[in-house]
N, C-alpha and C positions, 0 to 999 in steps of 0.2 A: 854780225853778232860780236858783241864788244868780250874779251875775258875778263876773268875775275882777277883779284889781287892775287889770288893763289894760282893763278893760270889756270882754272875751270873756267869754261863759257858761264855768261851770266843766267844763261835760261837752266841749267842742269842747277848750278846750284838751289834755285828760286825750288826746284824740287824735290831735292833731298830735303830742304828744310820742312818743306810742305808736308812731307810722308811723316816725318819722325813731330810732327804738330800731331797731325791724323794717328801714329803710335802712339803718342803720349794721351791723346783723346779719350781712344780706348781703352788704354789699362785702365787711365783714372773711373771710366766707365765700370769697367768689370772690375775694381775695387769697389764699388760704390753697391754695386750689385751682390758683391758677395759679402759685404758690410749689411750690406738690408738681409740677407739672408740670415747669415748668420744671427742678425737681430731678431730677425723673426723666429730662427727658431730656438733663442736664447729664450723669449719671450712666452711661447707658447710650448716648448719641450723642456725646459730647464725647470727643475724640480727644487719646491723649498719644503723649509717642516713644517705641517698643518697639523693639528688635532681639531675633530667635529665632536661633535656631542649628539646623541639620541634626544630628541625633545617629544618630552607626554605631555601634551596640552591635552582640554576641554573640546568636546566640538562646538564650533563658531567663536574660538577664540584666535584673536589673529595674530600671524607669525611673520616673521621679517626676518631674511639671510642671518643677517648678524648673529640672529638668535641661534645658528648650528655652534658658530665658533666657541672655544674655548677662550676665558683673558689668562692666557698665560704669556712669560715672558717671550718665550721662541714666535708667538704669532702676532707679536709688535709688528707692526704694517699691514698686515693680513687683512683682506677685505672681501666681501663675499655680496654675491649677487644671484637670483634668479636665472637661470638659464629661460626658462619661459614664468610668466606671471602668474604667481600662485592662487588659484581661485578660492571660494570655501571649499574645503575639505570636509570628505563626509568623515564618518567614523572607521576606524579601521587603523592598519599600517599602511604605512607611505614609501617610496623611495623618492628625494627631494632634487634634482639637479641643480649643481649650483657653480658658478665659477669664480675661484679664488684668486685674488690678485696680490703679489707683492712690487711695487713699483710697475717696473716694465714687464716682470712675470706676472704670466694665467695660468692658469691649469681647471680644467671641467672634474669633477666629481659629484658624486650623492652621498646624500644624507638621509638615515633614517626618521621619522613623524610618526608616533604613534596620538592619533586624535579617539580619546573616549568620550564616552555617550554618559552623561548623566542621569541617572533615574529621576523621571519627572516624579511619578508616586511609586512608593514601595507597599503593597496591601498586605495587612496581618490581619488575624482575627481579633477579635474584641474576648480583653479577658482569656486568651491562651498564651499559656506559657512557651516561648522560645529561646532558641539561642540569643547571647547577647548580638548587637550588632558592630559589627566590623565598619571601618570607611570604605574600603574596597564595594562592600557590598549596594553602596550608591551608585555604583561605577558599572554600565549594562556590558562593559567588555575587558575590564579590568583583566582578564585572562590573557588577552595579544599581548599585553606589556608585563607580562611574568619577569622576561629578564631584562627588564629595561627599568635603570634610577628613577624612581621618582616620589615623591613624598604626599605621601594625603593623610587626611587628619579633620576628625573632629572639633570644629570651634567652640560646641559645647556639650559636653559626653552625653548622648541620648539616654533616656529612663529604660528599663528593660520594657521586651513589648507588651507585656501583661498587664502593665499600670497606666496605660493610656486611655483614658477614653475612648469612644467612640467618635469620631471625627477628623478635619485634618491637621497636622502635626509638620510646621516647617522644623527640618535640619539644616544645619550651616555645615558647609565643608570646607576645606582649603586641600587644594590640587595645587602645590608646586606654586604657591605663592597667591594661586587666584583662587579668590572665594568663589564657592554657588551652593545653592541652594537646593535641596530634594523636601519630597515630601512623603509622610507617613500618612497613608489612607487608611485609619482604623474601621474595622466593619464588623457588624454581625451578621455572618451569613447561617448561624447555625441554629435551628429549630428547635423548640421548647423539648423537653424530654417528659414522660409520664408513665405514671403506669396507671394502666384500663380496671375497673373495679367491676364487677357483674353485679347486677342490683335485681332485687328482686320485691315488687311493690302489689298493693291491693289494683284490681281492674278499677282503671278512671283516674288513679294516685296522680298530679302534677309531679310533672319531674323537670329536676332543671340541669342541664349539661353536667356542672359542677358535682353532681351525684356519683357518675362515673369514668374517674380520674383522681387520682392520689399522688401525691410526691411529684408535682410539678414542679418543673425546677429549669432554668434559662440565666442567663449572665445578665440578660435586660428585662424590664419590664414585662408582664404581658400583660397584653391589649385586652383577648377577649380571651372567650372558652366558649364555644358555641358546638349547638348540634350540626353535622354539616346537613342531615334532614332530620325533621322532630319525629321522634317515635310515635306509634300508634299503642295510647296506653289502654285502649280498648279491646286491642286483639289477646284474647286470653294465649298464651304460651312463651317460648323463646324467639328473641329476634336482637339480631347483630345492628348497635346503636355506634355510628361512630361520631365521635368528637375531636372539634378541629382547635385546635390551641394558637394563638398567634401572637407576639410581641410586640414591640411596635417599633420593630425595625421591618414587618412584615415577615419575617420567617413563619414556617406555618407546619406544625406537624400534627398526624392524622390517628388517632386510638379507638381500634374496635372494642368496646365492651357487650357482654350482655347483659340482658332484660328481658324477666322474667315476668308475666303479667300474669296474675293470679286468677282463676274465674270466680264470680261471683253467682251462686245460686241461693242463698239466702237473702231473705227481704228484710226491708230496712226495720226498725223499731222506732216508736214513740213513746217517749217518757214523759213522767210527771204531770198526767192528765188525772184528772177526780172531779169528784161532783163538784159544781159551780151551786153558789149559793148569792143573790142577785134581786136586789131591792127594785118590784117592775118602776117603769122610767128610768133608771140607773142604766149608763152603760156598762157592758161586762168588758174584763182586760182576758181573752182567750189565751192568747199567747205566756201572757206573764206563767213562767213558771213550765213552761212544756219546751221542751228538742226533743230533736228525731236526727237520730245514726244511720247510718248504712253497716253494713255488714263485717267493716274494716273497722268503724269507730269515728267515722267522717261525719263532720256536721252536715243536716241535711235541712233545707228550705221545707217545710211544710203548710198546708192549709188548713182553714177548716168552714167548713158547712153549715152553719146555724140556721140555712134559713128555716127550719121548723120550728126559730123561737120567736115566741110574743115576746119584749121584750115591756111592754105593757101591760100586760094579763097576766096576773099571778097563776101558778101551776107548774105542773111536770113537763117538761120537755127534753129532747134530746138534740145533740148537737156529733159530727164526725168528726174528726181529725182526719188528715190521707196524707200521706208522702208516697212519695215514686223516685226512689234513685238513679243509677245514671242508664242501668243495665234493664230497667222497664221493669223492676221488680218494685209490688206496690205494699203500701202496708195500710189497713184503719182502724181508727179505736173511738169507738160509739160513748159515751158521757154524758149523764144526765145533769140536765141544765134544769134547777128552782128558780124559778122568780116567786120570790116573797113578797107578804106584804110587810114586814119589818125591814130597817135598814139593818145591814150587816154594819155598816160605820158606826151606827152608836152601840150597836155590841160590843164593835174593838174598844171602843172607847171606855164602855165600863168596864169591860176586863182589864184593861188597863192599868184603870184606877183602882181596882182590886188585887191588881200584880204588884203596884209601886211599895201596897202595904205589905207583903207577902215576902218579894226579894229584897236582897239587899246586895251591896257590889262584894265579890269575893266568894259567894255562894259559886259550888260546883254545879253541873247541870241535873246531876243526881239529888242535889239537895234542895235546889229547885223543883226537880220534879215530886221531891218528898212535900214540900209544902204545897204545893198544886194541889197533889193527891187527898191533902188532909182537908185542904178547905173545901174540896169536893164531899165529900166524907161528909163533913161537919152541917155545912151552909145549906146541902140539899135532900128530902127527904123521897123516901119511894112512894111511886102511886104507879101502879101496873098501866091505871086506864088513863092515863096523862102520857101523849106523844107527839111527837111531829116528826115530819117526813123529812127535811132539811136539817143541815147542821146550822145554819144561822137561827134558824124558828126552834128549834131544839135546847141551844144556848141561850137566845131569850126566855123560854119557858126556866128554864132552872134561875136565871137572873131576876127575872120578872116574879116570879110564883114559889119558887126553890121548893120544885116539887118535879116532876115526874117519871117517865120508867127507864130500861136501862138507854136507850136511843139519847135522853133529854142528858145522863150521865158522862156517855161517849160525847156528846157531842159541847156540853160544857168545856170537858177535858180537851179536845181535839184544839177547840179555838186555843183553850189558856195556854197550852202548849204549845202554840205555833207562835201565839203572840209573846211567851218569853224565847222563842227562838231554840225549842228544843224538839228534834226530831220527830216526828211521831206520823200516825195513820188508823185508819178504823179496819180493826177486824171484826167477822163477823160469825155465826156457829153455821155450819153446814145445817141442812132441813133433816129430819128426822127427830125434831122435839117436837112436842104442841104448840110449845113458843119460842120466837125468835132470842139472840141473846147477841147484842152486842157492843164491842168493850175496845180499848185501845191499844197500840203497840207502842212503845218512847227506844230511842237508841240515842243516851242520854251522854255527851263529853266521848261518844265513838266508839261506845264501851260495847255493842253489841243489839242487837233488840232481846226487848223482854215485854211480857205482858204486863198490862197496866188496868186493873180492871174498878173503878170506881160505884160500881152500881150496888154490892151491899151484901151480897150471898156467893160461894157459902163461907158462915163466920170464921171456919177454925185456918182458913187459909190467908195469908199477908199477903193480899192482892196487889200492893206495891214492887213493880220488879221483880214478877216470878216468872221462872224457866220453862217452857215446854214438856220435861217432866212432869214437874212440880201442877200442868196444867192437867199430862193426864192420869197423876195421881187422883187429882180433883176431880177430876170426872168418873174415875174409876170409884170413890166415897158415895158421888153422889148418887150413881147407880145403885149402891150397895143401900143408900138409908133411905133415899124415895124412890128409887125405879126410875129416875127422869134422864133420859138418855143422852150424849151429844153435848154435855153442860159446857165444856170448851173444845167440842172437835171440831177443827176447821179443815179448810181443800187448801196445804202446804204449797202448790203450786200457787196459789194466787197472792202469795206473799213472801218477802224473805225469808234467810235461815231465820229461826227462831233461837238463842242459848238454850241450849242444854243443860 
């Protein structure tokens, strides 16, 4: 073994050098390692200055890191990232983890997320008055974010809820810069209002819902007004009618009223029936000139019976009228049917022609009835044994012959009178004379009836338009100067008032 220049062996030196190689190895080693460390926890403990922000978004509106930081000057480099990947977010608060980076520093932290729920509809009533509306109140949680920044706002100020129709009503909103949309769902859920009316009607009266119900009143339309079941106007007494009211949004409210059904034990009546006067071969018009009531005042359908008349064989005949109203109560009125052998048409016809000379336009009916009376008077003279049984054959005799007894007088008068269209009818004397006496009634311009007596006796009386008095004055004279009993007493029930 050769030495060294330094007089070391060559193998010892080759080892010192080796060792302090294998020294130097290592330090440089464990600098390198506490260089990484300390980098590391430069990187990951070493603290810079950060500001986050609270963000209130929309739900399903999406967010990105960035979106916590603040741009402020101090967070120039600052960068932010997801610690795990942010899914949708439902509604609610959040806490957001996130890692902030400047260069070669990180650091982990969280961030608060407040995500609100939109109102898809907001429902009012129709036509009721409310608060105005707030932005917030689009907002179904607007409460989590009481103390958190955020700005909402109307894009165009909604009308108050009162003045909206019925329908729906988009809103615009702006949340923190993003628009969305709500909507107003106006409705009528409120049911018509009324008040119930008790009614009180004849047994059988049609009724129709509308009868009982007043001061209906609703913001919409109504539809109907119906019975929810129809009364029974037949059962005589009280019974609870209720009525269904409904709009036509369908709301629907329900009003008991009552109903009163009257009984009915009176039978019906038939008017304006009289003797028929009927050229045989000629048909007769029965009907013309007759109704029949019920007991309330109701028009009533009625029939009538002829079959006992010839209506080709002149003579006396009778004919029924019948009604039956709704209650089975029945009514009949028996009337004697002429068939003549004169025609009643060319009566009218010459009366006619004797009226046109007679009236003139402007005359009152009283002064009409004066010139009637006079030409009666005048034109026909008395014959006791001259009659007929009809008023059409009665009025040809006086036309024809102008002669005979009081029957041919009354019944002159009865046509002339009808055919100027003035009021009238035959009355006749109750029995208790030897002879009949009969004369006519006029209720002339509405004035009243009065006696109308054209036959001739007795003279000191104005048989034109005298009173009931005045009639049984006259009958009281004529007792007194011949004994002749009854001269104008009639049976009061078989005819109207008479003036006084």
């Amino acid at each position: 073994m050769g030495k060294s220049i330094d007089g070391f062996p060559k193998g010892k030196l080759k080892s010192r050098r080796g060792k302090a190689i294998l020294i130097s190895a290592l330090s440089a080693t464990l600098l390198v390692a506490a260089l990484g460390a300390w980098v590391y926890w430069w990187t990951t403990h070493a603290t810079f200055d950060y500001s986050l922000r609270t963000l209130v978004v929309l739900e399903g509106e999406r967010v990105y890191p960035g979106d916590f930081l603040y741009t402020a000057e101090h967070m120039e480099g600052v960068t932010a990232d997801f610690i795990a990947p942010l899914e949708e977010v439902r509604a609610g608060r959040h806490e957001v983890p996130l890692t902030l980076a400047r260069g070669w520093r990180t650091l982990e932290t969280a961030a608060a997320l407040y995500v609100l729920e939109p109102v898809e509809y907001m429902r009012i009533e129709f036509a009721t008055a409310g608060p105005a509306f707030e932005p917030a109140d689009f907002l179904r949680n607007a409460a989590i974010a009481e103390m958190a920044h955020y700005d909402i706002r109307f894009i165009v100020a909604p009308l108050p809820p009162e003045k909206y129709q019925v329908g729906l009503i988009p809103v615009m909103l702006e949340l923190n810069g993003s628009v969305f949309q709500s909507m107003l769902h106006v409705e009528d859920r409120t049911p018509p209002t009324a008040t119930p009316v008790g009614r009180t009607i004849p047994m059988g009266e049609e009724v129709v819902p509308g009868y009982f119900v007043a001061d209906i009143h609703d913001a919409s339309p109504i539809a109907s007004v119906a019975f929810v079941s129809e009364p029974d106007v037949f059962a005589a007494g009280e019974q609870a009618v209720d009525i269904a009211i409904e709009d036509v949004f369908g709301n629907q409210g329900i009003f008991r009223a009552l109903l009163t059904v009257l009984p009915n034990e009176i039978p019906p009546v038939i008017l304006g029936t009289r003797t028929i006067e009927s050229m045989f071969g000629t048909p007769i018009m029965y009907r013309q000139g007759v109704s029949a009531y019920d007991a309330f005042g109701r028009s009533l359908d009625f029939s009538v019976d002829n079959s006992g008349v010839d209506h080709n064989v002149a003579g006396r005949y009778y004919a029924t009228y019948w009604v039956e109203d709704c209650c089975g109560l029945r009514a009949e009125v028996e009337v004697v049917v002429h068939i003549v052998s004169i025609d009643p048409q060319y009566v009218r016809e010459r009366v006619d022609v004797i009226l046109e000379g007679l009236l003139s336009e402007g005359m009152t009916q009283v002064e009409q009835a004066r010139a009637i009376f006079n030409w009666v008077t005048r034109n026909v003279s008395y014959s006791g044994a001259i009659g007929r049984e009809s008023v059409y054959e009665g009025a040809f005799q006086a036309l024809q012959h102008r002669r005979g007894n009081c029957f041919v007088y009354a019944a002159i008068s009865e046509v002339m009178l009808t055919r100027a269209g003035i009021q009238n009818m035959s009355i006749a004397r109750i029995p208790g004379n030897r002879t009949n006496h009969r004369w006519n009634l006029i209720n002339p311009d509405g004035l009243g009836w009065y006696h109308f007596d054209t036959a001739g006796a007795p003279v000191w009386l104005d048989r034109f338009m005298f009173t009931s008095s005045q009639a049984r004055d006259a009958t009281e004279r004529v007792i007194r100067a011949t004994g002749q009993m009854n001269y104008y007493t009639y049976d009061p029930d078989l005819y109207p008032d008479i003036t006084q």
